[in-house]
Residue frames as qw, qx, qy, qz and C-alpha x, y, z in Angstrom:
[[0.748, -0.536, -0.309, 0.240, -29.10, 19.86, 79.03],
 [0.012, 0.932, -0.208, 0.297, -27.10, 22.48, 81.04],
 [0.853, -0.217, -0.268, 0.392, -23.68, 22.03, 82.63],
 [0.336, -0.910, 0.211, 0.117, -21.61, 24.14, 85.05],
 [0.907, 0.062, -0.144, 0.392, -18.45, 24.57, 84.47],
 [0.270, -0.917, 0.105, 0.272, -15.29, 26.33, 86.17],
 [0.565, 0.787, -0.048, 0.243, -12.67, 28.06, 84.10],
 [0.515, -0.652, 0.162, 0.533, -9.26, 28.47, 84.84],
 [0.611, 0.712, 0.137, 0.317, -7.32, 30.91, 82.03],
 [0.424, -0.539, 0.256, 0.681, -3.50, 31.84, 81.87],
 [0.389, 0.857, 0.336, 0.018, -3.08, 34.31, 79.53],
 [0.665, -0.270, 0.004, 0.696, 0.36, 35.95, 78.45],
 [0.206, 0.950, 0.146, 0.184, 0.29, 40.09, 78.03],
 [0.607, 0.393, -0.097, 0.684, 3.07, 42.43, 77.12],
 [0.182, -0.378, -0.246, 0.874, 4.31, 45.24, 79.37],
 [0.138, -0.145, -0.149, -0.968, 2.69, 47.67, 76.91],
 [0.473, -0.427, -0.565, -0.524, -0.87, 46.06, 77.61],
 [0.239, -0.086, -0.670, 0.697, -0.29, 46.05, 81.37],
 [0.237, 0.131, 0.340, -0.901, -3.37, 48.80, 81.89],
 [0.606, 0.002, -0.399, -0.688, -5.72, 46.22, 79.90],
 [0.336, -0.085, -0.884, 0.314, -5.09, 43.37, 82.70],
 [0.521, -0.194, 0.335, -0.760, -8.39, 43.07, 84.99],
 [0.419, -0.086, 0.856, -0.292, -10.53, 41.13, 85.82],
 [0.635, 0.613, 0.336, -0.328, -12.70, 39.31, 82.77],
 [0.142, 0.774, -0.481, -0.387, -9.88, 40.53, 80.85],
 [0.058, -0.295, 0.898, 0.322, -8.70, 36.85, 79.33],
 [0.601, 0.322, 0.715, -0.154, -12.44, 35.47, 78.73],
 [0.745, 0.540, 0.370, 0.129, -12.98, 35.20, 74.58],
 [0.267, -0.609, 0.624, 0.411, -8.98, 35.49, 74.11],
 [0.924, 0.272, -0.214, -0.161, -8.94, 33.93, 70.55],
 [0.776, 0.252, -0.571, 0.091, -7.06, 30.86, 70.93],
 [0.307, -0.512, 0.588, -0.546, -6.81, 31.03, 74.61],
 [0.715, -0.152, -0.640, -0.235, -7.52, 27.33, 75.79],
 [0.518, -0.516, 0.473, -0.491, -8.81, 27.54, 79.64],
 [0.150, 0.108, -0.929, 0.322, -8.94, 24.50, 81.70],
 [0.535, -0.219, -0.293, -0.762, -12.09, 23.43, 82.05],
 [0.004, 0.061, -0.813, 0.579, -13.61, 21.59, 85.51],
 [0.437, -0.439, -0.525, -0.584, -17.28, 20.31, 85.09],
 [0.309, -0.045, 0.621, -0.719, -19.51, 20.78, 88.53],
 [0.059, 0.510, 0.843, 0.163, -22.87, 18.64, 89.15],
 [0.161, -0.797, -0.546, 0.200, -24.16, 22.53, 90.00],
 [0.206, 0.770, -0.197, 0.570, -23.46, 26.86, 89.97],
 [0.398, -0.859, 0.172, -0.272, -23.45, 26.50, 93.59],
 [0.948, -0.173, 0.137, 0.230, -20.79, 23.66, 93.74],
 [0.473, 0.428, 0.205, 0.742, -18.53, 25.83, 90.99],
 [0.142, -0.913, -0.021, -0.382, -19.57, 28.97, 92.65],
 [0.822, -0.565, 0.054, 0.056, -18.14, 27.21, 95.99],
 [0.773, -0.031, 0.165, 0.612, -14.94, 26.31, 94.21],
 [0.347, 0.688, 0.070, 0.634, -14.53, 29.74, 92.54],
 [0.162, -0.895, 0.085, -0.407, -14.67, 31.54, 95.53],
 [0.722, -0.614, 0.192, 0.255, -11.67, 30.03, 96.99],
 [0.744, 0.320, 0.337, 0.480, -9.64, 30.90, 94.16],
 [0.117, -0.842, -0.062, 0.524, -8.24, 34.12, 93.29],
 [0.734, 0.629, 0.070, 0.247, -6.68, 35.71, 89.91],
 [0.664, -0.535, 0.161, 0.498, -2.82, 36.42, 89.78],
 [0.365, 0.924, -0.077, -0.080, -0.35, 38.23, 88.31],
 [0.751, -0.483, 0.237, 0.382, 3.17, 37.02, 87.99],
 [0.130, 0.821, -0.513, -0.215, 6.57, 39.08, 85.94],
 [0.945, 0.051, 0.274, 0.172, 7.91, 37.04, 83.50],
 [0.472, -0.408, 0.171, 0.762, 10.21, 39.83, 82.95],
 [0.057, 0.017, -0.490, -0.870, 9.13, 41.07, 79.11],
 [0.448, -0.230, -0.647, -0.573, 6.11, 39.79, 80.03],
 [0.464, -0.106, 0.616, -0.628, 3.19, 39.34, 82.52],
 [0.347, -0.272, -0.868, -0.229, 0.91, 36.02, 83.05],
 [0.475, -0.292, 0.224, -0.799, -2.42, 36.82, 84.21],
 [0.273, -0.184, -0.942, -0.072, -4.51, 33.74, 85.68],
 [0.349, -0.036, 0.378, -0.857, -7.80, 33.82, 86.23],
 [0.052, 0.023, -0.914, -0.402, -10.89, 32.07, 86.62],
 [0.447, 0.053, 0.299, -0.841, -14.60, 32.08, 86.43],
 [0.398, 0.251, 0.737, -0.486, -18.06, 30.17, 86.28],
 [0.263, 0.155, -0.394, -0.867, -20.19, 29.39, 83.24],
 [0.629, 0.235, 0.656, -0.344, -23.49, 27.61, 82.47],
 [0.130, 0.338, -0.742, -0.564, -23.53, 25.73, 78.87],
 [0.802, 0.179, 0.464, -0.331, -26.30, 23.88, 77.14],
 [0.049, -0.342, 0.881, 0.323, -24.62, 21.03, 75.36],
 [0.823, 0.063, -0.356, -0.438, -26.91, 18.77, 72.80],
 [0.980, 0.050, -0.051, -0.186, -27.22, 15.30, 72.55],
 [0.901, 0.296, -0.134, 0.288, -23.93, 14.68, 71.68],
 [0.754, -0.433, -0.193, 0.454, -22.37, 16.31, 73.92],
 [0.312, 0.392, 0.121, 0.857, -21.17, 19.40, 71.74],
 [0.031, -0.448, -0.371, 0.813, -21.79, 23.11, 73.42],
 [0.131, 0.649, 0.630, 0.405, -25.29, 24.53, 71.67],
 [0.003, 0.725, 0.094, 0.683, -24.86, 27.81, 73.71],
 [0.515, -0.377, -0.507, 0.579, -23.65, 29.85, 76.35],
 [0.021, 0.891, 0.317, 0.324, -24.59, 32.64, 78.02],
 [0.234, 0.830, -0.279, 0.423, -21.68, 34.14, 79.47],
 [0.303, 0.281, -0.582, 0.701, -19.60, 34.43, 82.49],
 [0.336, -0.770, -0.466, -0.278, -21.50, 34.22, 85.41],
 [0.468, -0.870, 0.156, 0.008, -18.68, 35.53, 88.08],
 [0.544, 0.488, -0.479, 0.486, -14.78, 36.05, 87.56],
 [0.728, -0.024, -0.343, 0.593, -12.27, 34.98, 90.06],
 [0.259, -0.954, -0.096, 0.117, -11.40, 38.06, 92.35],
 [0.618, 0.367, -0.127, 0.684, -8.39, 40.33, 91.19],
 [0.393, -0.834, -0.334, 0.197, -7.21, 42.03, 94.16],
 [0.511, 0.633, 0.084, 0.576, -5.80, 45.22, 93.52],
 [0.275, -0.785, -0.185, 0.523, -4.38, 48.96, 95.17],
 [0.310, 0.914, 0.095, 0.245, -3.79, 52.06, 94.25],
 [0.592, 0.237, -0.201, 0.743, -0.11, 53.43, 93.68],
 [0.273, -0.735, 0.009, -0.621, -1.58, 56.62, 95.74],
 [0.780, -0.545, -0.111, -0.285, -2.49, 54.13, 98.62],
 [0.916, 0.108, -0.274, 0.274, 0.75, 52.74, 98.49],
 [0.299, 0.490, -0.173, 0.801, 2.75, 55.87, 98.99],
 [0.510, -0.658, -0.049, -0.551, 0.60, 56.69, 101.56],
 [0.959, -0.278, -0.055, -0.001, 0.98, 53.39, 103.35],
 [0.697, -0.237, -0.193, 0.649, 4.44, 53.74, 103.72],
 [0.097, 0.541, -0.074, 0.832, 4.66, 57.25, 104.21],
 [0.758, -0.506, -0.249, -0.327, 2.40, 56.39, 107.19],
 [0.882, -0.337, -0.150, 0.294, 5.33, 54.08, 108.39],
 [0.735, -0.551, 0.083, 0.387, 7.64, 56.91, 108.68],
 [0.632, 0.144, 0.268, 0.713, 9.23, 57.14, 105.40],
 [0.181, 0.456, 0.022, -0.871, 9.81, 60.66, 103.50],
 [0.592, 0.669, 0.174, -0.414, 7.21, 61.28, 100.72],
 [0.392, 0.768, -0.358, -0.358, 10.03, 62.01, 98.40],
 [0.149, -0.454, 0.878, 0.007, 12.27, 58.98, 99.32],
 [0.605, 0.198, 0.740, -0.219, 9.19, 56.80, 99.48],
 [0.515, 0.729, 0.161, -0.422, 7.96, 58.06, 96.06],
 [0.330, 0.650, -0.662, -0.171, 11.42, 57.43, 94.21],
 [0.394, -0.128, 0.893, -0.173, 11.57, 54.08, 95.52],
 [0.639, 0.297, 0.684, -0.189, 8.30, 52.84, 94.49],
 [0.421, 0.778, -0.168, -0.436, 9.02, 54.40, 90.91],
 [0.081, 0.550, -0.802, -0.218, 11.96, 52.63, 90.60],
 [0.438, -0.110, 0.851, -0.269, 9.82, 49.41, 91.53],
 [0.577, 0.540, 0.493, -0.365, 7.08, 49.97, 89.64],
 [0.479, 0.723, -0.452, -0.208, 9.13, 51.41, 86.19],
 [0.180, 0.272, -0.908, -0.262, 11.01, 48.19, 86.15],
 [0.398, 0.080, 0.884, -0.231, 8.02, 46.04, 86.73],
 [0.271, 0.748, 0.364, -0.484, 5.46, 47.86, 84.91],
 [0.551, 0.151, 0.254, 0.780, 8.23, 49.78, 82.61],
 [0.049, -0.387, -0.107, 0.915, 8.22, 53.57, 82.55],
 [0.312, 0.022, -0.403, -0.860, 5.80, 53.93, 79.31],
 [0.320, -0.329, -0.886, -0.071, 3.44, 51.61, 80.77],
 [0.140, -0.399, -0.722, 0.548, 2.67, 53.65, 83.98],
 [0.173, -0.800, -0.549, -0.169, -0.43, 55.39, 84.74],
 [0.010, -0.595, 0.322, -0.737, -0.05, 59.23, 86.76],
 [0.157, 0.180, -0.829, 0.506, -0.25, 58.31, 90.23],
 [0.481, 0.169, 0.405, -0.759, -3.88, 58.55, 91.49],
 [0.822, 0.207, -0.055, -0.528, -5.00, 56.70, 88.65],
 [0.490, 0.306, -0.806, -0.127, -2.54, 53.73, 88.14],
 [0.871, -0.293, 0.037, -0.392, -3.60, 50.35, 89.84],
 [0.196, 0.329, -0.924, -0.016, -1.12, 46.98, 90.96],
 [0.735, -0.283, -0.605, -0.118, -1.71, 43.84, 92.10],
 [0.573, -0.758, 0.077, -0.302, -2.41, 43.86, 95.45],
 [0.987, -0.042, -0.070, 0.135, 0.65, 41.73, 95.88],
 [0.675, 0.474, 0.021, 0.565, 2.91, 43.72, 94.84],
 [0.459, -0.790, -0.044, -0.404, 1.14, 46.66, 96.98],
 [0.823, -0.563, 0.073, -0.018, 2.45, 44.06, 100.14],
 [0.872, 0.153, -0.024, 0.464, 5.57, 43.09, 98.84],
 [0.221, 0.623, -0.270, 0.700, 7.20, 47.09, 98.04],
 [0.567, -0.658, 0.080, -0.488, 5.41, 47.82, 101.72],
 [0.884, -0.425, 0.025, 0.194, 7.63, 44.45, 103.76],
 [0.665, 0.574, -0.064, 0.473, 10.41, 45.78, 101.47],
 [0.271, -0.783, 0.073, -0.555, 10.11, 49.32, 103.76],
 [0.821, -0.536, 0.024, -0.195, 9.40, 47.60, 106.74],
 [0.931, -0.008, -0.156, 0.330, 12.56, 45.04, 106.40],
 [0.639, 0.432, -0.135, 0.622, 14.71, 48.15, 105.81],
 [0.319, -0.761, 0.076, -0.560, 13.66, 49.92, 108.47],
 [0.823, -0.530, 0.081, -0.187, 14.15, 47.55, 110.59],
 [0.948, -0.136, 0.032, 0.285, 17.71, 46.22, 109.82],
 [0.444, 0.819, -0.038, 0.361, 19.07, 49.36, 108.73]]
């Protein structure tokens, strides 16, 4: 017999592994032990997954990633899993580009150069300086993206 189920997996990764964080990225963690949420269906678990989202949160030396996704399992008699056939859909990890950022508040006004030292400083202590990517190619969490960007905004405005 088959059974849906929906995954939820926190996962703890060092600063250095920062550019291995995505999405998918914590399914067959050894010893990872998701949370596990049985549906009567995929579309019932699909339903629930897509109100869900994967996070990132600074735990200072560390980052927790959470994320979660959909599987179908065929479990004998006894209830034991007899195979699975993967993931069918991960959790959505919304992301930007450190480019887009700069942009985005260059947009609002700032200078390039000012804007550009700023988000360095943001990103090298979040991130740490041997972690980062060259600019065009590094990704954040979109979260962060919003946060550096009200940062701007606040100071503009109160300055």
């Amino acid at each position: 017999m088959k059974k849906v189920y929906l995954f939820k997996s926190v996962c703890e990764f060092k600063k250095s592994e920062y550019s291995s964080i995505d999405s998918g990225c914590t399914y067959g963690i050894p010893d990872n032990d998701p949370e596990i949420t049985e549906y009567q269906s995929v579309e019932d678990a699909l339903a629930a997954l897509h109100k869900l989202e994967s996070s990132l949160e600074d735990f200072g030396k560390y980052f927790v990633f959470t994320e979660y996704w959909v599987e179908e399992v065929e479990v004998d008699d006894h209830g034991y899993w007899a195979s699975e056939d993967g993931p069918i859909e991960f959790s959505v990890y919304k992301t930007a580009r450190t480019i887009d950022l700069l942009n985005a508040v260059v947009d609002m006004g700032v200078d390039r150069d000012t804007a550009l030292d700023e988000i360095d400083a943001s990103l090298d202590k979040l991130i740490g300086f041997k972690n980062r990517q060259p600019l065009d190619d590094e990704v954040i969490p979109e979260t962060w993206h919003d946060n550096i960007v009200f940062g701007f905004k606040w100071e503009a405005e109160y300055k």
